[in-house]
N, C-alpha and C positions, 0 to 999 in steps of 0.2 A: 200230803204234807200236813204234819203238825205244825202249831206255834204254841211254845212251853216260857214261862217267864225265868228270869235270871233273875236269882236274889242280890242283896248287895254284895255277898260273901262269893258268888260265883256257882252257888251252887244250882243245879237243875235237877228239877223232877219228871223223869221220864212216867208218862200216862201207862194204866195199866195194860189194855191189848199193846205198845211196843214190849213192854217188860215181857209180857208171855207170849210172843213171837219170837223172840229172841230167845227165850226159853231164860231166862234171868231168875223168872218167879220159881223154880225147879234147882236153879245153882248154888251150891251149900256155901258158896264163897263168889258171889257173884262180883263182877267188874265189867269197866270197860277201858278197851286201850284208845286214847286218843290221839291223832295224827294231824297235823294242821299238812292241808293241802291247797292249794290255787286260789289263794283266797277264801277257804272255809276249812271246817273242821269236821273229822271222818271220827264215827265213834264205830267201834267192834263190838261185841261183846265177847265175854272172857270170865274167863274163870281163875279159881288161885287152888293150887292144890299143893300137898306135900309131893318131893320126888318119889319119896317110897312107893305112892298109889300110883304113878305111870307104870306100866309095862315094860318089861325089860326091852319088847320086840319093838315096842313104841319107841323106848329111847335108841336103840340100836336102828331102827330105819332114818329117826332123826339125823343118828351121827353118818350114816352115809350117806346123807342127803346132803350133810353141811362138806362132807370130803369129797362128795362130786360136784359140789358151786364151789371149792380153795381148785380144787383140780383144773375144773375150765379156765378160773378167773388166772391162774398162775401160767395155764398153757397157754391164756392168750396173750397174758403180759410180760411172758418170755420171748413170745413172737414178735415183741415191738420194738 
């Protein structure tokens, strides 16, 4: 466990071994998403990219990944 300070402004400076664990210091458009959970807050790390540089195959598994969770979620909510 790190402890990192908070400016007034909110912003935090992540230490440099998280950044290159995370592989951040390597990401041409580095981010992170953050998620408030159970009382605290879940950082990711993430990246920003144009659609063009995804894979067609990358976005074609995506979209049957998102038609097979409408799929179940509709098969189970017609069950009810």
């Amino acid at each position: 466990m790190t402890a990192i300070s908070i400016s007034k402004r909110g912003t935090i400076t992540l230490p440099p071994e998280i950044r290159r664990a995370l592989g951040l210091d390597l990401a041409k458009n580095p981010m992170m998403l953050v998620e408030m959970r159970s009382g605290g807050v879940f950082l990711q790390a993430a990246e920003a990219m144009p659609v063009r540089d995804i894979p067609i195959e990358t976005i074609n598994e995506w979209i049957a990944e998102d038609e097979r969770g409408a799929e179940a979620f509709w098969g189970k909510a017609g069950k009810a």
